[in-house]
C-alpha positions as CSV (number, residue, x, y, z in Angstrom):
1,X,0.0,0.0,0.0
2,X,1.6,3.3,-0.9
3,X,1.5,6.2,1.6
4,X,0.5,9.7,-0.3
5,X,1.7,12.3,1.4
6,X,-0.7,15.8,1.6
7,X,0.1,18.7,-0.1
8,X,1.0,22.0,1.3
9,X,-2.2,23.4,-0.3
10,X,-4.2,21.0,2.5
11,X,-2.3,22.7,5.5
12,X,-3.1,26.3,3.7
13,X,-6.5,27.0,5.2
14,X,-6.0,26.0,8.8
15,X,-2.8,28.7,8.7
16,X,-4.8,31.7,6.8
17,X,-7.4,30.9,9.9
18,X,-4.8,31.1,12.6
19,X,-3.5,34.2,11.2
20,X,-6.7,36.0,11.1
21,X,-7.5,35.1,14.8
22,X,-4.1,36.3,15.9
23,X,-4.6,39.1,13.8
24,X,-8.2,40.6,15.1
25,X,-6.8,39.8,18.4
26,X,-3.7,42.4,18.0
27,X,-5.9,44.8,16.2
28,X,-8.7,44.7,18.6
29,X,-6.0,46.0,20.9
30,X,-4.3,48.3,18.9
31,X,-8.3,49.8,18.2
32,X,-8.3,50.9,22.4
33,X,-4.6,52.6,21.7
34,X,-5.8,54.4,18.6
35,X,-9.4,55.5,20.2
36,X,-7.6,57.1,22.9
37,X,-4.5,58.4,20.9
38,X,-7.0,60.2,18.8
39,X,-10.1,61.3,21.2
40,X,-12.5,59.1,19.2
41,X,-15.9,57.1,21.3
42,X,-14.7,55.2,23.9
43,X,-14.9,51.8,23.9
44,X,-15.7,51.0,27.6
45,X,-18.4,53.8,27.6
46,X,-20.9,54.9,25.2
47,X,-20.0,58.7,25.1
48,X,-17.2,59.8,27.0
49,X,-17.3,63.6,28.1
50,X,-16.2,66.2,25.8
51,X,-13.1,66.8,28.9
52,X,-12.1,63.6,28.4
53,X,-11.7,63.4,24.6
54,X,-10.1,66.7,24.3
55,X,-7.6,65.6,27.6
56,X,-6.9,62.4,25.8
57,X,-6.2,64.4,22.5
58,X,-3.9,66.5,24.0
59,X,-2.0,64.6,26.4
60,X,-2.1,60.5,25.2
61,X,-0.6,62.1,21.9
62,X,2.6,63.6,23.8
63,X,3.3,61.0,26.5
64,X,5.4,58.5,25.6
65,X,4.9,56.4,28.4
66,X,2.3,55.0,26.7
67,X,5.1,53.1,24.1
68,X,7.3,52.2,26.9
69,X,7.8,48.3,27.3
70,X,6.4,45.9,30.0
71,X,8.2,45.9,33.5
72,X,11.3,48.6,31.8
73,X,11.7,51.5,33.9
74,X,12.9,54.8,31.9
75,X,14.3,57.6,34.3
76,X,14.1,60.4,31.9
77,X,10.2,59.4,31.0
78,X,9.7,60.0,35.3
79,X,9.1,63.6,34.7
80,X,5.7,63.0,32.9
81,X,3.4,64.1,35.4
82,X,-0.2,63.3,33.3
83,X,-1.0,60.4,31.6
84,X,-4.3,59.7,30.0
85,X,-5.6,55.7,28.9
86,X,-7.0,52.6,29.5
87,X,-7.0,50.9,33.0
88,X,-8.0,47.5,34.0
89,X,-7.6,45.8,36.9
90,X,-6.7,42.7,38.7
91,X,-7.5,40.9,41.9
92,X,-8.3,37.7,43.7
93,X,-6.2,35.7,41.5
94,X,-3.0,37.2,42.0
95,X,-3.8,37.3,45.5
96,X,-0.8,36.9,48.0
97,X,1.7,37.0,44.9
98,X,4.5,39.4,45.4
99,X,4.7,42.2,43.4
100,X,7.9,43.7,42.1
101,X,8.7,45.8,45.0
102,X,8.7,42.7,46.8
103,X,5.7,43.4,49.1
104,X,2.3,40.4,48.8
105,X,-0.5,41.5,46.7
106,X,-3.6,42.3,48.7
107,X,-6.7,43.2,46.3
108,X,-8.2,45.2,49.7
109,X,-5.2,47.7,49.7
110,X,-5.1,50.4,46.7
111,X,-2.4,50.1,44.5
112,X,-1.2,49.7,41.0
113,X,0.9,48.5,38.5
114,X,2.5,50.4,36.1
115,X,4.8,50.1,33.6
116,X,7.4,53.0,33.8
117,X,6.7,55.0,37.6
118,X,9.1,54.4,40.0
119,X,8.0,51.8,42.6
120,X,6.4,52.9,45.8
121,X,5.2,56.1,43.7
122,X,1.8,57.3,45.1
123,X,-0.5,58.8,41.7
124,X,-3.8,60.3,41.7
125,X,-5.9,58.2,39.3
126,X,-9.1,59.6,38.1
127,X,-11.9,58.0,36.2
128,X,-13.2,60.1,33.0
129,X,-15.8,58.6,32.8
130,X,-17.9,58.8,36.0
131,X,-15.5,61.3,37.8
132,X,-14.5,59.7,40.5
133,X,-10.9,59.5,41.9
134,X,-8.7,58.2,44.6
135,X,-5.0,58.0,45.5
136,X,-2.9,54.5,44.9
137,X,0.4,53.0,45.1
138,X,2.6,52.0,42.5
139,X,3.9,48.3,43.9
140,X,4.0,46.3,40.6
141,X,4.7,46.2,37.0
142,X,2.3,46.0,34.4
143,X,-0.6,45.9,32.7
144,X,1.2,43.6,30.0
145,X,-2.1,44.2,27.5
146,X,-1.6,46.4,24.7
147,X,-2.8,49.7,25.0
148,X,-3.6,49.9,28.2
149,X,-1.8,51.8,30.9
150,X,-2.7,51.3,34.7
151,X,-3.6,47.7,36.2
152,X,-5.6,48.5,39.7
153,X,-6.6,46.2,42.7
154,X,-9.9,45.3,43.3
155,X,-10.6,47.4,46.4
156,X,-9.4,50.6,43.8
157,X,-11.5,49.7,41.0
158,X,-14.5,49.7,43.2
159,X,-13.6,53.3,44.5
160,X,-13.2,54.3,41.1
161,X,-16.9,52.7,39.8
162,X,-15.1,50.3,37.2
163,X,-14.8,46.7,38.5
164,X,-18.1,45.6,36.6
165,X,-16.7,47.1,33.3
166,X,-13.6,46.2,33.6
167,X,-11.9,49.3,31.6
168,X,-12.0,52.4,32.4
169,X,-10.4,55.8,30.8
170,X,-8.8,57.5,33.6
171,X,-6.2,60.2,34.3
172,X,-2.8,59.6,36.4
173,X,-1.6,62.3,37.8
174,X,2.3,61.7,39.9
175,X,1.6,63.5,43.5
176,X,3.2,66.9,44.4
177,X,5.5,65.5,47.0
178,X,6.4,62.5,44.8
179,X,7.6,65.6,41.7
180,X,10.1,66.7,44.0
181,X,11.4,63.4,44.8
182,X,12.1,63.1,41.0
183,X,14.4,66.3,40.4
């Protein structure tokens, strides 16, 4: 019995399928990055207000800690003091992991990860959306999602009206005293 062996042609479809998933999956991300990089709808929240578009016109297109990568710090981005985008959070299942400061993650306590602030940096962090804001800890790196950047405990995203959503355009602002620890 002779063994035929199948074609590259057969194998064709299943890889032009796994490259269109992997592709709407980076450019459903890269769709939150460009809606706030260019003030358009929101996609957590049906119509943002006008505040918030113009602040995320005017200050997601200058900061560049938006392109920074995951878990690097850069020194000379520290003197950013706003930053406009997408926050999510994280909780239960991280959980008494330690963070990068080395301290355990509590999801009761409120603090953040970030991917370019100092550690042990204390931000103002307001929602755009609803109004709401509250005062949190950097103690971690992250988020490590595309286009999103702030990754908030549980106990914050209640403060800040966002844990059923799950996103959330808000404002960081770096604290007065923590400025003058930068210069």
């Amino acid at each position: 019995m002779r063994i035929r062996r199948l074609g590259l042609w057969v194998y064709w479809p299943a890889v032009a399928g796994l490259i269109s998933m992997i592709g709407s999956g980076v450019s459903a991300d890269a769709n939150v990055s460009r809606n706030v990089a260019s003030g358009a709808a929101n996609p957590v929240a049906s119509a943002p207000a006008p505040a918030a578009v113009a602040a995320v016109a005017s200050v997601a297109a200058a900061s560049p800690l938006a392109e920074a990568q995951p878990g690097e710090a850069d020194p000379a981005m520290v003197q950013e003091v706003d930053q406009v985008g997408i926050a999510s959070w994280y909780g239960n299942q991280e959980q008494g992991r330690l963070t990068a400061s080395g301290e355990r993650f509590d999801a009761r306590k409120l603090t953040a990860a970030h991917r370019t602030l100092p550690l042990d940096t204390k931000v103002k962090v307001t929602n755009l959306e609803n109004g709401k804001s509250i005062e949190v800890k950097v103690n971690d790196r992250g988020p490590y999602i595309a286009g999103r950047v702030l990754d908030l405990s549980t106990q914050a995203a209640k403060l800040l009206g966002m844990e059923k959503e799950g996103l959330a355009l808000v404002r960081i602002e770096i604290l007065p005293q923590q400025v003058a620890a930068f210069d």
